[in-house]
N, C-alpha and C positions, 0 to 999 in steps of 0.2 A: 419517869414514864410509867404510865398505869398498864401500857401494854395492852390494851382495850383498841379496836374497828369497828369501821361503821363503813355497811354496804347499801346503798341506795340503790332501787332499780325503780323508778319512775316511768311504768309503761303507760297503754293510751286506756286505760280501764282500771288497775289496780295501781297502788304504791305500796312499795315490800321496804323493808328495813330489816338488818343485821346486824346484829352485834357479834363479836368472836373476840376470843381473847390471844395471848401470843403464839398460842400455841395453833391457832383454826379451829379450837372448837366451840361453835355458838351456844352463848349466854341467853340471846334473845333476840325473837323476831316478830313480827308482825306483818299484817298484813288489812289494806284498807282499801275500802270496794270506794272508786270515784267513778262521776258521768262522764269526766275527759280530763286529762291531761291538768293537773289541778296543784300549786304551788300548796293549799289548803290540806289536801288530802296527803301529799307527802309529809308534810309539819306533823300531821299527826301519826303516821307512820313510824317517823324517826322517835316522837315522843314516849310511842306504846312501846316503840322496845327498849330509849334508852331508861324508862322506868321500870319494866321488867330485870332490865338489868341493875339496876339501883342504883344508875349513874348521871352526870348530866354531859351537854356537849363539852363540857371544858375538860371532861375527862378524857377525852377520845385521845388517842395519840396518830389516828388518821382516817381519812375520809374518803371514799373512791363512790363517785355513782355512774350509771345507765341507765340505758333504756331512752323512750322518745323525749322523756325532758329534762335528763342528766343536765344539761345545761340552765336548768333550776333551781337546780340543789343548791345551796350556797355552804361555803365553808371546804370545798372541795379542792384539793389539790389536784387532783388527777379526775379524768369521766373516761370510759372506753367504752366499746360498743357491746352491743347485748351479745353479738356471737363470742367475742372474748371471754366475759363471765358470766355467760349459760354455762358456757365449754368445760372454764374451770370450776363454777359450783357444784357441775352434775359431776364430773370427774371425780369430786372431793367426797362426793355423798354415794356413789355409786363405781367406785374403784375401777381400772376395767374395762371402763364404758367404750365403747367405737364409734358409734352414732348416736347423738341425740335431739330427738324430735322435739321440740319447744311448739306449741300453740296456744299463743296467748289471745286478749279482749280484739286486737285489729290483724295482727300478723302469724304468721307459720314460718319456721325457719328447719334445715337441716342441714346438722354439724357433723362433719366425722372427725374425730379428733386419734390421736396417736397413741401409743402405750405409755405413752406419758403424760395425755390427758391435754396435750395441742393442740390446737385446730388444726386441720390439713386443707379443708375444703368445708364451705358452706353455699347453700341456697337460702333465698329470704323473700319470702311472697308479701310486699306489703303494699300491692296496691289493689286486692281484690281479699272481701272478706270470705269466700268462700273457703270453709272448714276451720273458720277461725271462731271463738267464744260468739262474737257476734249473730253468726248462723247459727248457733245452736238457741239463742236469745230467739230468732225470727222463727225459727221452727217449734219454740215452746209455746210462743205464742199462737201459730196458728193452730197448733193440736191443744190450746187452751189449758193447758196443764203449767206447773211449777217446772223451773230449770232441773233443780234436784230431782222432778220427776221425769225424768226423758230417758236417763239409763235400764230403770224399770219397765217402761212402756218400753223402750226398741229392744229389749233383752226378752219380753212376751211377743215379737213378733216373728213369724211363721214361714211367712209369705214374701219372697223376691219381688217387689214391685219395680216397675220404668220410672225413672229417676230422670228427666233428661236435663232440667235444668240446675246447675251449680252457684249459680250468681242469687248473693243473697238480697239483689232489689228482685227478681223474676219469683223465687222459690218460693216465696211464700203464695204467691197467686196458683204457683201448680199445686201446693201443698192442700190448699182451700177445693184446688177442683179435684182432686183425689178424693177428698171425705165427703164430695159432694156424691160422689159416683158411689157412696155407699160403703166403701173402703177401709176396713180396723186401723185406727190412729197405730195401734200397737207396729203393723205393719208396715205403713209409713214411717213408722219413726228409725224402724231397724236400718228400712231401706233407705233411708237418708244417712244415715250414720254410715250404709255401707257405701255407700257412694260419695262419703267424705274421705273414706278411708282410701277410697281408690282416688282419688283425687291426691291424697297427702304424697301415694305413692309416688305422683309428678316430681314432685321437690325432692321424693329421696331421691329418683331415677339420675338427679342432674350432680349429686357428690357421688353416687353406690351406694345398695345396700349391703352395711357390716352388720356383726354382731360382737357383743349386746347392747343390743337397744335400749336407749331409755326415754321417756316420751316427756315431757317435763310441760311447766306452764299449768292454767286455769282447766282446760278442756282435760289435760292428765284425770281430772277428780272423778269426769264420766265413766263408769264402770263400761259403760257398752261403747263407748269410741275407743278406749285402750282393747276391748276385745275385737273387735272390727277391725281395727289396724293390725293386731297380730294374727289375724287371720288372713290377713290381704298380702303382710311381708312373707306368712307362715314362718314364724320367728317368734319367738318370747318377747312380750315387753314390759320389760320394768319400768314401776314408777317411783319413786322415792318418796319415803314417809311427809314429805311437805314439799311437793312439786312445784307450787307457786315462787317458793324464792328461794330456788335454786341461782338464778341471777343476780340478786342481792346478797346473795354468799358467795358466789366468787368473787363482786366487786369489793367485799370485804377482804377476803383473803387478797385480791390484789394490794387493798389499801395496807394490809399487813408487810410482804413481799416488798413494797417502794416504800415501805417508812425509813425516813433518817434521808432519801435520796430527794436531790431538790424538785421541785415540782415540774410539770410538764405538760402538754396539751395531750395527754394520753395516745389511743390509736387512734386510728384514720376512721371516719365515716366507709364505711364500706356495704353495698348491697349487691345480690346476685339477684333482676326479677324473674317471677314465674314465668310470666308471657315472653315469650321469644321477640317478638315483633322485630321488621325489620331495623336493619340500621337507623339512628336517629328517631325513632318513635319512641313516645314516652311511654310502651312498656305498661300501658294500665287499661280501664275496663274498656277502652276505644277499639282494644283489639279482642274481645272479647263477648260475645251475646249469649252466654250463659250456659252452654252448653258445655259438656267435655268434651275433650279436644278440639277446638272450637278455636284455637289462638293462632295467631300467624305463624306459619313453620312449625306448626304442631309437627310432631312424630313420635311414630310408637317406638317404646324402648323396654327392651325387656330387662327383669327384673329377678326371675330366678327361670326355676323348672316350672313352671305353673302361674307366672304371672307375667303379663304382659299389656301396659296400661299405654292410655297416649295421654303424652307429656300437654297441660296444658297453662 
């Protein structure tokens, strides 16, 4: 046995790849921007790191993937779900941890895990893009600017503007009639970011907010959504030197963990969604017209000494 893991996270935007050796600590990783969900884009994931590792697949002595198309990966003995190893990669990179925040290309998730780095409770908003990578795409675009440049612009903005709508088919039409009215991009873009941030707060509201935080995923990279969000929990949040594949490091260390044990259909699909909606509603943007607190059985929930958001 070479003693060598392979962690796949195949989400609906990026494919992440890990390699770890017996011990958990990573050899090589990567990271490869797709337009969706893409058998192509993972191949090459897995490729860039098992070459940075200077190995090939026959050396691996085990495989574990996630994410929305684990069930693509091929060569896998085991897939489990993305709250299992966010929980455990963030855990591994960030020692500690209580809560962590993941917001990746389509979904927002929020884990609190145990002093020993288990899940205890999670939320998972995956049926509406609001505060996910994707809004930040919709709103780089209407402020005509670079994605890498949005931290910049909302970190120069000044001014609290009205925010009302959340849904990223609506935002950008309000985002347009803001700059129309004369409005500094800069400011808009703060006040969007703050108003994602008070949004995310929804998802912690429904585990608790612990400490320490760590905010993990694509959107982590934004300087000014990591500020806006520890200003909204007033709480530190930490990001870990390469947020993106945190996911594909636990699926590795789990691949590590079940090696030599016969294979299995790993865990359960499991989701908690954002929108309450009643009994028997599918829970997506039906109950939803864009606004905060806007969803069926909304309710405000507080959240410390100075924060008190409604759940939507």
């Amino acid at each position: 046995m070479s003693g060598r893991y392979l962690g796949v996270d195949l989400g609906s935007t990026t494919a992440k790849a890990v390699v770890t050796d017996a011990g958990g600590v990573i050899l090589a990783a990567s990271t490869v921007q797709m337009g969706a969900v893409s058998q192509r884009g993972m191949q090459r994931a897995v490729d860039a790191a098992l070459a940075e590792a200077g190995m090939t697949a026959d050396d691996l002595d085990g495989t574990v993937a996630t994410g929305y198309g684990r069930r693509l990966v091929p060569g896998t003995a085991r897939t489990y779900t993305e709250i299992t190893c966010h929980a455990r990669g963030t855990a591994a990179m960030c020692p500690g941890v209580r809560l962590v925040i993941d917001i990746g290309g389509q979904d927002s998730k929020a884990i609190t895990v145990d002093p020993d780095g288990l899940v205890e409770d999670f939320a998972m908003n995956d049926r509406c893009a609001s505060g996910t990578g994707r809004f930040y795409e919709v709103l780089a675009r209407a402020l005509e600017c670079d994605l890498g440049e949005l931290a910049d612009l909302a970190s120069r903005g000044g001014r609290d503007l009205e925010v009302s709508s959340m849904c990223a088919t609506f935002a950008e039409t309000e985002i347009v009639s803001l700059l129309a009215q004369g409005l500094p991009a800069a400011d808009i873009a703060s006040s969007v970011h703050r108003a994602i941030a008070v949004r995310t707060l929804a998802l912690v509201a429904q585990v608790g907010k612990r400490a320490p935080v760590v905010l993990t995923g694509g959107v982590a990279r934004n300087r000014a959504a990591v500020r806006f969000l520890a200003e909204a929990l007033d709480l530190e949040v930490q990001v870990p030197a390469r947020p993106q594949i945190t996911g594909a490091y636990g699926a590795a260390l789990l691949a590590m963990e079940s090696a030599g044990r016969a294979p299995d259909q790993g865990d359960a699909d499991m989701s908690v969604p954002l929108f309450p909606g009643p009994p028997g509603s599918d829970r997506s943007c039906t109950d939803c017209d864009g606004t905060v607190g806007s969803a069926v059985g909304a309710s405000v929930v507080e959240l410390g000494s100075a924060i008190a958001v409604r759940s939507s």
